[in-house]
C-alpha positions as CSV (number, residue, x, y, z in Angstrom):
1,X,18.8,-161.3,36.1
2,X,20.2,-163.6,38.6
3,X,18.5,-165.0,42.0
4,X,15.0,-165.0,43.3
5,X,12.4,-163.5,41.1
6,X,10.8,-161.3,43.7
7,X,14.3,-159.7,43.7
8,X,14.7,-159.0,40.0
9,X,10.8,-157.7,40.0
10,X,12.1,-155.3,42.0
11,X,14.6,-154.1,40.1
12,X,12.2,-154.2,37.4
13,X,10.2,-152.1,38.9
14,X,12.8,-149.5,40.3
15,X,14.4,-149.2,36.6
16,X,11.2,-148.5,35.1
17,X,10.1,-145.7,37.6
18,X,13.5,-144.5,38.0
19,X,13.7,-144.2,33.4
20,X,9.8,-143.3,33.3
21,X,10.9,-140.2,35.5
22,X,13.8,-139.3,33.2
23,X,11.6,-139.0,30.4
24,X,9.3,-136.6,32.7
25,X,12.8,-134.8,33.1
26,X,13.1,-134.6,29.4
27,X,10.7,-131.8,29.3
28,X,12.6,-129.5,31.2
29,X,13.6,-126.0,29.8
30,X,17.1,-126.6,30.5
31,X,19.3,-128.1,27.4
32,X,21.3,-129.6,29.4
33,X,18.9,-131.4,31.9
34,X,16.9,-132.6,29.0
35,X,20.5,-134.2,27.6
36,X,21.4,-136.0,30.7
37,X,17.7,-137.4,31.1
38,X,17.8,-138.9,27.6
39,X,20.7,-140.9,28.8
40,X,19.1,-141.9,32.1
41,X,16.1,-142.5,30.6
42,X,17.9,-145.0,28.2
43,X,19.6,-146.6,31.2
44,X,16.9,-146.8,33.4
45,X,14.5,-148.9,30.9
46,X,17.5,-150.9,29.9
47,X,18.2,-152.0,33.3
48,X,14.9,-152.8,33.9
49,X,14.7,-155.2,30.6
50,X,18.2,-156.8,31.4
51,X,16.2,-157.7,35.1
52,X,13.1,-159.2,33.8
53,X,14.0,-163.3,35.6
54,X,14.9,-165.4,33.6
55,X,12.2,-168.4,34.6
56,X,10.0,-165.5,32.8
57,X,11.9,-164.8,29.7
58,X,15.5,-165.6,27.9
59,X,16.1,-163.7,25.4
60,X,18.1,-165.0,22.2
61,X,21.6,-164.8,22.5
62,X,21.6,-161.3,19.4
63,X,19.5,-159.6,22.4
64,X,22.7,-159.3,24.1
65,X,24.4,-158.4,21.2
66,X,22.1,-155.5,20.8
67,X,22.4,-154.2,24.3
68,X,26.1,-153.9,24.0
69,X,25.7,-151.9,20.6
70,X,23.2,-149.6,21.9
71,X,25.3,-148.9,25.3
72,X,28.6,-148.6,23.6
73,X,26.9,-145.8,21.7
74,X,25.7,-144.0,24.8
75,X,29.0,-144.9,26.0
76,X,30.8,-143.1,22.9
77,X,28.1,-140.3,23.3
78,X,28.4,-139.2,27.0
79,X,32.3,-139.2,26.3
80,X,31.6,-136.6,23.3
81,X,29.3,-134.9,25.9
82,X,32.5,-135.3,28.7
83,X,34.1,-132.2,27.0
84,X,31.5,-129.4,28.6
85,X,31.1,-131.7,31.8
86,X,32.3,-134.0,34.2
87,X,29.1,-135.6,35.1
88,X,29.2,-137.2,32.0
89,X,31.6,-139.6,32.8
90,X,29.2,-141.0,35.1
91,X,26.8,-141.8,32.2
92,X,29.9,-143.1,30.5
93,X,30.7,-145.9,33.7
94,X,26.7,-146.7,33.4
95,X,27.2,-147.3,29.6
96,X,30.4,-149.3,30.2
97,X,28.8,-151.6,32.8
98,X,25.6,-151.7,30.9
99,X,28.3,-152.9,27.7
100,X,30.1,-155.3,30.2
101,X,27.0,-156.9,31.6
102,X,25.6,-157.6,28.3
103,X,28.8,-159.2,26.9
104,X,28.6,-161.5,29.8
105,X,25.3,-162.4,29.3
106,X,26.2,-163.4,25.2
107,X,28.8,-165.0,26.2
108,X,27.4,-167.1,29.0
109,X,25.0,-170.2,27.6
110,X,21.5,-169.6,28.4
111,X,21.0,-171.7,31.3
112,X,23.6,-169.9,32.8
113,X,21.5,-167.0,32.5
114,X,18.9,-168.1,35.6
115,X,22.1,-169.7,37.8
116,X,24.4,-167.1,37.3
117,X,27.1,-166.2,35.1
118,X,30.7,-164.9,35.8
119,X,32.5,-162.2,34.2
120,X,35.8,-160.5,35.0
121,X,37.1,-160.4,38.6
122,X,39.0,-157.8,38.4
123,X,36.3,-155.3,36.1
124,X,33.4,-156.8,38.3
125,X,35.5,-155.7,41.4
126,X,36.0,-152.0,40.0
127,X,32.2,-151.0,38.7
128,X,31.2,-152.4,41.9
129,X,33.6,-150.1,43.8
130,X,32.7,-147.6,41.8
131,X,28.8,-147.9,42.1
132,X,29.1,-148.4,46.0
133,X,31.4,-145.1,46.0
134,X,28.6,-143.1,44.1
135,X,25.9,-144.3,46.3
136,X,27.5,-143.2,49.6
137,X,28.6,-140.0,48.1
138,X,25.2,-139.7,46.3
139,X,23.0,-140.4,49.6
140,X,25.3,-137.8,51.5
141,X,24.5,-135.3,49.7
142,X,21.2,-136.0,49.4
143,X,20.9,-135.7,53.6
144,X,20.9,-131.9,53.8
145,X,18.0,-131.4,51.6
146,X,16.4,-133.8,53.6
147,X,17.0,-132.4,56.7
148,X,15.8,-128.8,55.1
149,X,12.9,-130.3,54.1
150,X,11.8,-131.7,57.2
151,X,13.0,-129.2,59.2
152,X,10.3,-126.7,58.6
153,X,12.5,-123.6,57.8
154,X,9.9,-122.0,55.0
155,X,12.3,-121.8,52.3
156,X,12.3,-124.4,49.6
157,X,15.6,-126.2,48.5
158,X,17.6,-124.1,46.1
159,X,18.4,-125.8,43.1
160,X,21.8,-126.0,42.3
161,X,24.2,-123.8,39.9
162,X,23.4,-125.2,36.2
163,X,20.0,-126.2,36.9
164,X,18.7,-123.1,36.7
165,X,17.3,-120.9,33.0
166,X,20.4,-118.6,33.1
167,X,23.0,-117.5,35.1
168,X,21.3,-115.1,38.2
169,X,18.0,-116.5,36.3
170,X,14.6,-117.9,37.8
171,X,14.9,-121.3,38.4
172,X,12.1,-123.7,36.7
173,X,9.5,-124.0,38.3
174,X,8.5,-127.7,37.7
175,X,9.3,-131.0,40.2
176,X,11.0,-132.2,36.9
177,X,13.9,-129.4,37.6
178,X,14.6,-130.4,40.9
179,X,18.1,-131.5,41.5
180,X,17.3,-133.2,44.3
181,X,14.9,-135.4,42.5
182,X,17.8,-135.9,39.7
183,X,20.0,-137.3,42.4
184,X,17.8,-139.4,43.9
185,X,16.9,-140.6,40.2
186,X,21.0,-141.5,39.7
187,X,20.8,-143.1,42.8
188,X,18.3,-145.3,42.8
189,X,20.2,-146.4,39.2
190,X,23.1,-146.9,40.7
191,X,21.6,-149.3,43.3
192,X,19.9,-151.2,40.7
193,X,23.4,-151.5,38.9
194,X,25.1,-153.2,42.2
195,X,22.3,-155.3,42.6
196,X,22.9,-156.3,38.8
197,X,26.6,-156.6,38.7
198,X,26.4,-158.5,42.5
199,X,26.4,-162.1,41.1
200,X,28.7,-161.4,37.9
């Protein structure tokens, strides 16, 4: 991670929360929430190793290597998955950036690493449009459970269609099934991903 250290212990920090929640999330009773929580979960720590500063550690120039394997398979995977859903093709941007990052980070010497390293106008320019497009879009529609929330009406959020144990089924009970909380966990990941593709 680039810049001050206080900034990329707080992207540490975000990551870690933001993948220890996914794994929470993986114990949810819905196949296909468990599914996408793996792959957030994945992201989520990954992010917050690829932030640790670099006056604290460098990894070896393989680490990289290894980042891009392991993303380009979660890449390849959310694309299988991209067939029953759309939403996968957000894990399938994360995985590409994750992928792109990491190259960069091989390919840079390791000094570079602590100063700043530059990758691809042009890519850099479209996963960051791309990230800043999801967080708006993400926020809004995290505003009107929000608002109900706060505005005292009685009734709890209902969770949207997919989330729930069946068509016309109860919805799960736990804080792990919320979809609010699910958003909020992809957004706090997508910030973390423009603050990590920022000085590319």
């Amino acid at each position: 991670m680039h810049g001050p250290a206080s900034y990329g212990w707080l992207l540490v920090a975000l990551s870690a929360a933001t993948g220890a929640y996914c794994l929470l999330r993986m114990r949810s009773g819905v196949e296909e929430q468990r599914s996408a929580a793996g792959g957030e979960a994945l992201m989520g720590f990954g992010m917050a190793a690829m932030a640790v500063p670099a006056a604290v550690f460098t990894p070896p120039t393989w680490v990289w290597s290894g980042y891009a394997v392991v993303f380009g398979a979660a890449g390849l995977r959310a694309l299988w998955a991209a067939r029953s859903g759309r939403h996968h093709l957000h894990h399938l941007v994360g995985a590409a950036a994750m992928v792109y990052m990491a190259v960069v980070m091989a390919g840079s010497p390791a000094h570079a690493h602590a100063h700043g390293t530059s990758g691809t106008p042009v890519l850099t320019g479209a996963l960051l449009l791309y990230f800043t497009g999801y967080v708006l879009l993400t926020g809004v529609r995290l505003i009107p459970v929000a608002v109900v929330a706060a505005g005292g009406t009685g009734t709890p959020p209902v969770p949207a269609g997919g989330v729930g144990r069946g068509a016309g089924g109860p919805a799960p009970g736990g804080w792990g099934d919320r979809p609010e909380l699910a958003r909020a966990c992809r957004l706090s990941m997508a910030m973390g991903m423009l603050a990590m593709l920022l000085p590319l």
